[in-house]
DRENLUM-963150 format. One record per residue (C-alpha): x negated, z negated, y negated; residue in three letters. Coordinates in Angstrom, 1 decimal. Layout:
BEGIN
east, up, north, r
X, Z, Y, ALA $
...
// end
This chain:
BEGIN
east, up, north, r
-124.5, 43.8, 64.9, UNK $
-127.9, 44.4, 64.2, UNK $
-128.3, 47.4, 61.9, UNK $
-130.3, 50.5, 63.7, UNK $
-134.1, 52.0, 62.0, UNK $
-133.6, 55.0, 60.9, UNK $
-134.7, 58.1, 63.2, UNK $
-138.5, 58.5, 63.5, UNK $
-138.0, 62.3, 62.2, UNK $
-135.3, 61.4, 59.8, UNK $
-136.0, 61.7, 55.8, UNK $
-136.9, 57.9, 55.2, UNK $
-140.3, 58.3, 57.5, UNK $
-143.6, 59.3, 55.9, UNK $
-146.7, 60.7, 57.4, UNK $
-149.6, 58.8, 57.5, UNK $
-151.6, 59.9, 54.8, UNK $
-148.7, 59.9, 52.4, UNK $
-148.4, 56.2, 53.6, UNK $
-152.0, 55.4, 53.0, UNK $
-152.1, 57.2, 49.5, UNK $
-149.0, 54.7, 48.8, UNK $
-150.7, 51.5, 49.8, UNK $
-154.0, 52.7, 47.9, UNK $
-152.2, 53.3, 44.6, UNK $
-150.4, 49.3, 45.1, UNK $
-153.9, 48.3, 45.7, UNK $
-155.7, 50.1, 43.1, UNK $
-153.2, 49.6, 40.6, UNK $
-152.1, 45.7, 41.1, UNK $
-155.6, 44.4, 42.0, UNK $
-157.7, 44.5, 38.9, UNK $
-161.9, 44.1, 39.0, UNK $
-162.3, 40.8, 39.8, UNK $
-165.7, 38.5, 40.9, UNK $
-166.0, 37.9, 44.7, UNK $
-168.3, 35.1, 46.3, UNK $
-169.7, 35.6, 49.8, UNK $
-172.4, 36.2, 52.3, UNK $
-174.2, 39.3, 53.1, UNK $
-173.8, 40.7, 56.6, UNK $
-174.5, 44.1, 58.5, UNK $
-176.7, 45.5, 55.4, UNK $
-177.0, 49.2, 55.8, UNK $
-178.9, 51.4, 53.6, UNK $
-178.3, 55.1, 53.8, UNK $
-180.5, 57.8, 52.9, UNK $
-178.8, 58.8, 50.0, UNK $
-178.7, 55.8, 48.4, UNK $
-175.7, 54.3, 48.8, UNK $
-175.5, 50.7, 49.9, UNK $
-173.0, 49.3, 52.9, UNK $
-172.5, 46.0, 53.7, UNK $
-170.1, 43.5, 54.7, UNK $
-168.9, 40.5, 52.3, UNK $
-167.8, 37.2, 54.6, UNK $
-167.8, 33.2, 54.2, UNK $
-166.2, 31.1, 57.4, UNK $
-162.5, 32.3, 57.3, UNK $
-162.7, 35.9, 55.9, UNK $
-165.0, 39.3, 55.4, UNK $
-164.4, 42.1, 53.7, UNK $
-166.3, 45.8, 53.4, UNK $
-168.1, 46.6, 50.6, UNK $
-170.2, 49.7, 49.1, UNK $
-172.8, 49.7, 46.4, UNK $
-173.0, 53.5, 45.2, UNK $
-176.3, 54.7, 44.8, UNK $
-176.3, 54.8, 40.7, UNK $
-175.0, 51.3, 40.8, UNK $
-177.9, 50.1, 43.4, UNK $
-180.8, 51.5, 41.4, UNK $
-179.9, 49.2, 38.2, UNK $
-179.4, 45.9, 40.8, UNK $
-182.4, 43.3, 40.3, UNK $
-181.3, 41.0, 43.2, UNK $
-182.7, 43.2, 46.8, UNK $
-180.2, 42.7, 49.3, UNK $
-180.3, 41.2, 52.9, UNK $
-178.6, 39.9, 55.4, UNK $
-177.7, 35.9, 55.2, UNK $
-178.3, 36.1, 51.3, UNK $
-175.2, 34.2, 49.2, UNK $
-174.1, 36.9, 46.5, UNK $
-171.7, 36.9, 43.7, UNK $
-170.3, 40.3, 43.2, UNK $
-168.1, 42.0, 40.3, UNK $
-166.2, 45.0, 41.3, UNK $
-162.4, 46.4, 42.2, UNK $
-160.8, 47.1, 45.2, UNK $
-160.3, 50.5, 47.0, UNK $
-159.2, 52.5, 50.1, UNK $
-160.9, 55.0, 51.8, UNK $
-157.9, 56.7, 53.1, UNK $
-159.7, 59.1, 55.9, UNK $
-159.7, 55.3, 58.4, UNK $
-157.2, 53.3, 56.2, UNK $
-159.2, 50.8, 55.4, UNK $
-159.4, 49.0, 52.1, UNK $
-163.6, 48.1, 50.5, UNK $
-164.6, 46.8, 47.5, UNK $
-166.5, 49.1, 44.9, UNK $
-169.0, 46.7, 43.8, UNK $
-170.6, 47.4, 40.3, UNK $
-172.5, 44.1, 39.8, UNK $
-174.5, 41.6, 42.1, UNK $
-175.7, 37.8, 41.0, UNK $
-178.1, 36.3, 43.5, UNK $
-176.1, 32.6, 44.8, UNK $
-178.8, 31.3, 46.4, UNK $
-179.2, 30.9, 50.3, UNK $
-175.8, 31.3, 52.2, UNK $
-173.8, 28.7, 53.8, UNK $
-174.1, 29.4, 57.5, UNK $
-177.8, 29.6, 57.2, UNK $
-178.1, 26.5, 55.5, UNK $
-175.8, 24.5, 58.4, UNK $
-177.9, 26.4, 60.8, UNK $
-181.4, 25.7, 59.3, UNK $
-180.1, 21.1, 58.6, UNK $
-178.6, 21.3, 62.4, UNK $
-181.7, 22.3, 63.9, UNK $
-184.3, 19.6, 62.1, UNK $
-181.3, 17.0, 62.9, UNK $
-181.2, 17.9, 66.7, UNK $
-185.4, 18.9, 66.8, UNK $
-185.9, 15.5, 65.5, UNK $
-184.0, 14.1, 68.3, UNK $
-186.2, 15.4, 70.6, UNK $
-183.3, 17.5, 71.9, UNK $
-185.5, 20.9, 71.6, UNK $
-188.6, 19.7, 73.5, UNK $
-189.9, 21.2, 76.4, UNK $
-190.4, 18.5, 78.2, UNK $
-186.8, 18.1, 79.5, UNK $
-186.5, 21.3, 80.8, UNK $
-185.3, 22.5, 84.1, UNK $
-187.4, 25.8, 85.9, UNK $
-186.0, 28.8, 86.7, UNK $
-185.5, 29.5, 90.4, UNK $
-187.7, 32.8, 90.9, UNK $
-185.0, 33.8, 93.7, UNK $
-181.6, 32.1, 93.0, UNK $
-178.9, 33.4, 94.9, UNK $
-175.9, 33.0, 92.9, UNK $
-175.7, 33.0, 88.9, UNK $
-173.2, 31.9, 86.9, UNK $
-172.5, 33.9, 83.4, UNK $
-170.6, 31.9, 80.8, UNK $
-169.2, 34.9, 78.6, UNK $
-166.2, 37.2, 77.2, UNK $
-165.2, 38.8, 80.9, UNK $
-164.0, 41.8, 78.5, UNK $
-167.5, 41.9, 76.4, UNK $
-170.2, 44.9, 76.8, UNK $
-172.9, 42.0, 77.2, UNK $
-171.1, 41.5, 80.7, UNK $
-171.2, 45.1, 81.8, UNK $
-174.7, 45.2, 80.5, UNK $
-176.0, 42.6, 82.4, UNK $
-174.4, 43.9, 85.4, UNK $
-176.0, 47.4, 85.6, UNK $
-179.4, 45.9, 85.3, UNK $
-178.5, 43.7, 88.2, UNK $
-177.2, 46.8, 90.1, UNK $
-179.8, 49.1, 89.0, UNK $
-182.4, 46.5, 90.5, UNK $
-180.5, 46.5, 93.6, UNK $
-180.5, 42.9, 93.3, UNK $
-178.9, 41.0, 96.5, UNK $
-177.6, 37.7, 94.9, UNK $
-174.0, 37.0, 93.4, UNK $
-172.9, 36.7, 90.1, UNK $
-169.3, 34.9, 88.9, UNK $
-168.4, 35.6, 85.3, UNK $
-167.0, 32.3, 84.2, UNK $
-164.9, 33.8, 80.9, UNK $
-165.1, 32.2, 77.7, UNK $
-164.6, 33.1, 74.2, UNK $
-168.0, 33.7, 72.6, UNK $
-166.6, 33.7, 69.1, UNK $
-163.7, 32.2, 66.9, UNK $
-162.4, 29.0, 67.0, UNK $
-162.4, 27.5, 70.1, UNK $
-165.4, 29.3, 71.5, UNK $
-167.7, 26.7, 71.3, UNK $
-165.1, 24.4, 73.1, UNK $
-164.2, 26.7, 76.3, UNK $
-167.7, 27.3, 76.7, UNK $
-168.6, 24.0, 77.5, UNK $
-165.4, 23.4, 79.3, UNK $
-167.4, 26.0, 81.8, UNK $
-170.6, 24.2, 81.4, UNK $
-168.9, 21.1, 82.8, UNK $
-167.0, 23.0, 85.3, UNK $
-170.3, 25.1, 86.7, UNK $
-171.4, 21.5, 87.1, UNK $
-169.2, 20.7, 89.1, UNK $
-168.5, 23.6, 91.5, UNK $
-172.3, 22.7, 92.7, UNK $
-172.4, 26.4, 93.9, UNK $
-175.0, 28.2, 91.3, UNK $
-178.7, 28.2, 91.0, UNK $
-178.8, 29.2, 87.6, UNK $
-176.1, 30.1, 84.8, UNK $
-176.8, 32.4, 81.9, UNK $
-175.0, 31.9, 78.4, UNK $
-174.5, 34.3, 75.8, UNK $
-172.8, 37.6, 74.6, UNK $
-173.9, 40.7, 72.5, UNK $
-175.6, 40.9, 69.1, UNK $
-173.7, 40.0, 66.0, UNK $
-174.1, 39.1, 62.4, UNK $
-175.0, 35.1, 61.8, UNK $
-171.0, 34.4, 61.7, UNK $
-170.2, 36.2, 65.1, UNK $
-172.9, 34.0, 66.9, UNK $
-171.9, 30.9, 65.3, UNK $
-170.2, 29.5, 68.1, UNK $
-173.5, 29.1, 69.7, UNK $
-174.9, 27.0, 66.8, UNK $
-171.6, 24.6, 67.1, UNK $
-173.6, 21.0, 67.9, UNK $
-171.2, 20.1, 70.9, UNK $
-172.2, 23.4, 72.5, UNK $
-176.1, 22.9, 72.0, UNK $
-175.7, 19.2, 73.1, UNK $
-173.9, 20.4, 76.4, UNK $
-176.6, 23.6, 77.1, UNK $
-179.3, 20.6, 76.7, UNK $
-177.7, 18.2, 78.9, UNK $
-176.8, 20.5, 81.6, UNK $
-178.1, 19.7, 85.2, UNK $
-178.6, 22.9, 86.2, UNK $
-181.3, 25.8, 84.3, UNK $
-179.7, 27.4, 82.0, UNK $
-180.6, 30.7, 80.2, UNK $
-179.5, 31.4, 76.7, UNK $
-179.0, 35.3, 76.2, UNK $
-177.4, 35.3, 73.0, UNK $
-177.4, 38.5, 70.7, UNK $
-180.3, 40.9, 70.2, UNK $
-183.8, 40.5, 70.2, UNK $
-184.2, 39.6, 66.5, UNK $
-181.0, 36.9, 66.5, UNK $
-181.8, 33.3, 67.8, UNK $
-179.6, 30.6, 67.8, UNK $
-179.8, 26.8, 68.5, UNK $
-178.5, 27.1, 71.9, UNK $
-181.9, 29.1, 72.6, UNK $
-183.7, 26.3, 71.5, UNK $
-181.9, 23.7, 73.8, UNK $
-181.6, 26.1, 76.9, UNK $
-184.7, 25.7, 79.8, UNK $
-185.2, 29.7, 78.8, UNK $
-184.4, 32.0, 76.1, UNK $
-183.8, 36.1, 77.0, UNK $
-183.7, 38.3, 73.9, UNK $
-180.6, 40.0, 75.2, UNK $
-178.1, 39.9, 78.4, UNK $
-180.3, 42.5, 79.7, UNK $
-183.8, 41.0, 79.3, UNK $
-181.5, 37.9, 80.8, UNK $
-180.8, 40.1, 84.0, UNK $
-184.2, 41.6, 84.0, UNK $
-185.7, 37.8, 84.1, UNK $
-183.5, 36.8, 87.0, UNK $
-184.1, 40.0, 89.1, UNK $
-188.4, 40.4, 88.4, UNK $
-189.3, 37.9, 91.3, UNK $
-186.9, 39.7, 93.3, UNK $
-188.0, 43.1, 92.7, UNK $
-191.6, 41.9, 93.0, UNK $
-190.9, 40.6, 96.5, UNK $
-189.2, 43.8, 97.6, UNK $
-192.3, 46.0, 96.3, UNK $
-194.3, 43.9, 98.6, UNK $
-192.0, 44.1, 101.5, UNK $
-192.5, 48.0, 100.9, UNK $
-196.1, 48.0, 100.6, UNK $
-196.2, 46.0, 103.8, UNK $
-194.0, 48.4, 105.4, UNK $
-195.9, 51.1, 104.3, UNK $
-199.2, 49.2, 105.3, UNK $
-197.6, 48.4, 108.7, UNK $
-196.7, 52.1, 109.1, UNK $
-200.3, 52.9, 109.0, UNK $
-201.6, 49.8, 111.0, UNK $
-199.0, 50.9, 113.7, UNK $
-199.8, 54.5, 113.5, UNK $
-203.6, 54.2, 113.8, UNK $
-203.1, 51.9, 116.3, UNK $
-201.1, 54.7, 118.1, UNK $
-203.7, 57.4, 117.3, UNK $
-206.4, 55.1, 119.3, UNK $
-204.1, 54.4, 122.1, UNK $
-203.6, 58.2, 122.7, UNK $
-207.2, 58.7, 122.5, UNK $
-207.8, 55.9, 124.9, UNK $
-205.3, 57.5, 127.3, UNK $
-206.6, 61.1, 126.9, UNK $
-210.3, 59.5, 127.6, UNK $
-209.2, 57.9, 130.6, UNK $
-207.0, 60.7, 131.9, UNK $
-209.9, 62.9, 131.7, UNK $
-212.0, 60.5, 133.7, UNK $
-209.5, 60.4, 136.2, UNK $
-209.3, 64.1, 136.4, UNK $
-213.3, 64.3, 137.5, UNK $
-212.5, 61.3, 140.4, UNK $
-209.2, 63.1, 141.6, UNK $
-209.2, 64.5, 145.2, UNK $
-208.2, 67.8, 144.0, UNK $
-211.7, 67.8, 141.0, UNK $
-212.9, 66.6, 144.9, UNK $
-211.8, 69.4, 146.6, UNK $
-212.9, 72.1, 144.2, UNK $
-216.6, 70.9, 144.1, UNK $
-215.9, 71.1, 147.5, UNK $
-215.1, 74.7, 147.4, UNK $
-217.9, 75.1, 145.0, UNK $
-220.3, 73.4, 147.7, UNK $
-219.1, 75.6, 150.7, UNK $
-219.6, 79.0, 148.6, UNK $
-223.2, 78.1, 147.9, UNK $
-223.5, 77.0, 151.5, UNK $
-222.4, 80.5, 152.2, UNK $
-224.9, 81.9, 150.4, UNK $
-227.4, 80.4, 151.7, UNK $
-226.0, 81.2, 155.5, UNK $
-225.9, 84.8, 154.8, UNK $
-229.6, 84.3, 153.3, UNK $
-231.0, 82.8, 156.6, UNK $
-228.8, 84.9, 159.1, UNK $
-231.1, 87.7, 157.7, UNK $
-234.0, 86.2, 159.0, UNK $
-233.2, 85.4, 162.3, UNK $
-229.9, 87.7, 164.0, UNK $
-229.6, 84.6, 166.7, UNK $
-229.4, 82.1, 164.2, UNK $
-227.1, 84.5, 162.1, UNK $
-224.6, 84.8, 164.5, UNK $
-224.3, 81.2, 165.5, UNK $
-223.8, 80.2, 161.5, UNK $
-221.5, 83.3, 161.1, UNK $
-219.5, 81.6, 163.8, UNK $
-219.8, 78.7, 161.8, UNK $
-218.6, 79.8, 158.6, UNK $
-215.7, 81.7, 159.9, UNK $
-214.3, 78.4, 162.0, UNK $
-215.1, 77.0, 158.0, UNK $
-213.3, 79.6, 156.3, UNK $
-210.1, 80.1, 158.8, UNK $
-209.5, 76.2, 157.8, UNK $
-210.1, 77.5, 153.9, UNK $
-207.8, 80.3, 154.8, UNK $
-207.4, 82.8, 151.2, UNK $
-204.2, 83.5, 152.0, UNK $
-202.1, 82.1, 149.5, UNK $
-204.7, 83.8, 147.2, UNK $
-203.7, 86.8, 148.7, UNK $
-200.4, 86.7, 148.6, UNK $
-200.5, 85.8, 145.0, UNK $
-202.6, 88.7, 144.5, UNK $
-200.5, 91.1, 146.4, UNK $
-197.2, 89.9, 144.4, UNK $
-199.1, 91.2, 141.6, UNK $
-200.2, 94.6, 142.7, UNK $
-196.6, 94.7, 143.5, UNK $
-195.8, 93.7, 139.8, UNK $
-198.2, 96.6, 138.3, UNK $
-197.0, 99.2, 141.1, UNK $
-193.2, 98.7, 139.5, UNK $
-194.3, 98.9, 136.2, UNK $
-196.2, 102.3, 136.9, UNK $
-193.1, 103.2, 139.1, UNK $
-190.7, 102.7, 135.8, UNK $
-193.2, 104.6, 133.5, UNK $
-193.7, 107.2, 135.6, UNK $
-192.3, 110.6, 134.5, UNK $
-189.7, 110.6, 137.5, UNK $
-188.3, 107.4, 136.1, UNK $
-187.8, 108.7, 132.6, UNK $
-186.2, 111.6, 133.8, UNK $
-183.7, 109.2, 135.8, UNK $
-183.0, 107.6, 132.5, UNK $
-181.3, 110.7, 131.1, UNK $
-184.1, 112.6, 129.5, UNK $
-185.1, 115.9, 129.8, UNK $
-188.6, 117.4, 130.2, UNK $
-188.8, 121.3, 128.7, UNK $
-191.6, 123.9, 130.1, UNK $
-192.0, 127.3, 129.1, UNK $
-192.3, 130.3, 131.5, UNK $
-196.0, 129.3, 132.6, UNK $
-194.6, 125.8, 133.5, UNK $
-196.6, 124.0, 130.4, UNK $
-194.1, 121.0, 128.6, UNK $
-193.1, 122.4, 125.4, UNK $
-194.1, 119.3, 123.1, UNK $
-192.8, 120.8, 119.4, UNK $
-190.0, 122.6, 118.4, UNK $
-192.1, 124.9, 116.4, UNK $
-193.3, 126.6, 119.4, UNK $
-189.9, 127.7, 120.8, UNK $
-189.3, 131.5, 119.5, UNK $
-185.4, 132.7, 120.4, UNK $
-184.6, 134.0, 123.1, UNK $
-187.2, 132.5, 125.0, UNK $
-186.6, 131.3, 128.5, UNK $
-187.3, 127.7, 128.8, UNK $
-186.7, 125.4, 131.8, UNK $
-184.9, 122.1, 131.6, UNK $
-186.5, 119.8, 134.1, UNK $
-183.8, 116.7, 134.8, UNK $
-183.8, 114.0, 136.8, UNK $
-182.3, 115.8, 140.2, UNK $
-183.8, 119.5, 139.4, UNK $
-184.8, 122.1, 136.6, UNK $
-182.1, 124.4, 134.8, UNK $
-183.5, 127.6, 133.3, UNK $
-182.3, 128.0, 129.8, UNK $
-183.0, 130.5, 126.8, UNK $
-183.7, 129.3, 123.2, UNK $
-181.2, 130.4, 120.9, UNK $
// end
């Protein structure tokens, strides 16, 4: 039988600080100063002084902090890439339970490994011609899919995505997942090369991940990976790191973006060109259509008013306009001559019963109608039929203010259907 832990609560567990403190004193205690040989990676100086930086060669890294007293009496100034040999002891800063060496002394050891495999691979390959330009492929200005070889799980990924998105760009993307670092990167990574290849689907693939110190980016210096980015048949954009980090496959790749977003930004500017176009040929059409519009009305309005002076009924009223100055004239010459007078009176009335007012008439008697009901409804009977009350004093004058009513004066209370004699009280 398999012998049972003891209860989580139970008095063999520890808390976590008392557990740290443990492991800090084993450290402390059993690991004496010692000399440590490395590279120097993710330098940061703070403002008080103190030193942080990492401590790494191909296998391993480890933290390590240079306290301000101990940094001002350092000759060797520190950087990024430069091979130190350090002389400190080991520690653990218990608040994150992590272990750092305390370094007290720092010997210069000359230019670090990884940059010097980096800086002999690239003459080797440049000397093979395997850098020039002339063997590279142009970037499609609208490609419609794009293939990214990269960690599925990495922020470069997500980055690259909401530039695409924020564009509104209308192509597809596959992520075709690979390790970007570690043993093995290098290898799955052109696995995926070969396998975009042959898919025959994309227009363009991208390569790359987020920033990193020279030892995180290394897969992308490995020579089987910058052999495979330079033979690829299809263009290829490195996007490797941040703007300041290059590696070789940005030498061997048709293009080289600073960073997966500078990548997306690349693929999506032709695009996002075109559609500003489209809009300001929209906008430009807009106009175009509605001036175009504007003249059309004005055209119609011009030639509906023409039509309106060659109507029958324009016709007609000239007409009417001709007969009235006819009359006048009539009446003008009938004074001169009675005989002549009659005959042209005769005339104009056979003229004016085919004219006939009439409807003129009628329109104008519907509207003395209209003003004799709206006098009818403001007349005093009608108020009074509407429930109010007119009040006269004993000489039959309307009492208009309350102020002139003394009590026990007899009023009389006109209504509607007779007068009531009252007495103010």
């Amino acid at each position: 039988m398999k012998a049972e832990p003891a209860a989580a609560d139970g008095p063999r567990a520890e808390s976590v600080s008392d557990f740290t403190r443990r492991v800090k004193l084993l450290l402390e205690s059993g690991i004496g100063p010692t000399w440590v040989r490395g590279e120097v990676s993710n330098l940061r100086a703070q403002a008080s002084g103190h030193v942080y930086f990492s401590l790494k060669d191909a296998g391993a890294q480890v933290s390590a902090v240079l306290f301000r007293g101990d940094a001002l009496r350092q000759t060797v100034k520190l950087r990024d890439g430069l091979q130190v040999v350090v002389y400190g002891e080991v520690s653990v800063y218990e608040a994150r339970g992590q272990y750092q060496l305390i370094v007290r002394i720092v010997v210069d050891d000359g230019v670090g490994r990884l940059q010097r495999e980096f800086e002999a691979l690239k003459a080797r390959l440049a000397a093979e011609g395997l850098f020039a330009p002339e063997g590279r492929l142009a970037i499609p200005t609208m490609p419609r899919t794009v293939g990214f070889i990269t960690s599925p799980t990495g922020a470069a990924v997500q980055d690259f995505a909401r530039i695409l998105m924020r564009r509104k760009w209308r192509g597809r993307v596959v992520v075709l997942p690979a390790k970007v670092q570690g043993e093995g990167a290098a290898a799955e990574m052109v696995a995926m090369l070969r396998w975009a290849e042959e898919l025959e689907i994309f227009d363009l693939l991208v390569i790359g991940r987020g920033g990193g110190s020279l030892e995180d980016l290394w897969a992308f210096n490995e020579e089987p990976l910058v052999r495979a980015v330079a033979a690829c048949r299809l263009p290829i954009i490195s996007a490797v790191g941040h703007e300041i980090d290059f590696t070789l496959c940005d030498f061997a790749a048709d293009l080289r973006a600073e960073t997966p977003s500078a990548a997306a930004e690349l693929i999506t500017s032709h695009f996002v060109n075109g559609v500003e176009r489209v809009r300001q040929a929209d906008e430009a059409m807009a106009v175009l259509v509605d001036s175009g519009w504007q003249r059309a009305v004005a055209e119609l309005d011009h030639a509906r008013s023409r039509l309106r002076l060659l109507a029958p009924s324009a016709q007609v009223e000239r007409g009417y306009l001709r007969v009235d100055d006819l009359a006048n004239r009539l009446g003008s010459a009938l004074r001169h001559s009675a005989q002549l007078r009659r005959q042209q009176l005769g005339e104009i009335r056979a003229a004016l019963a085919r004219h006939s007012p009439q409807h003129r008439v009628e329109a104008e008697s519907h509207r003395l109608l209209a003003l004799w009901k709206r006098l009818q409804a403001a007349s005093p009977a009608s108020v009074l039929n509407r429930g109010f009350v007119i009040m006269r004093d004993e000489s039959g004058e309307p009492v208009m203010r309350r102020s002139r009513v003394q009590p026990g004066q007899r009023l009389a209370a006109q209504f509607g259907d007779g007068t009531a004699n009252v007495r103010a009280e």
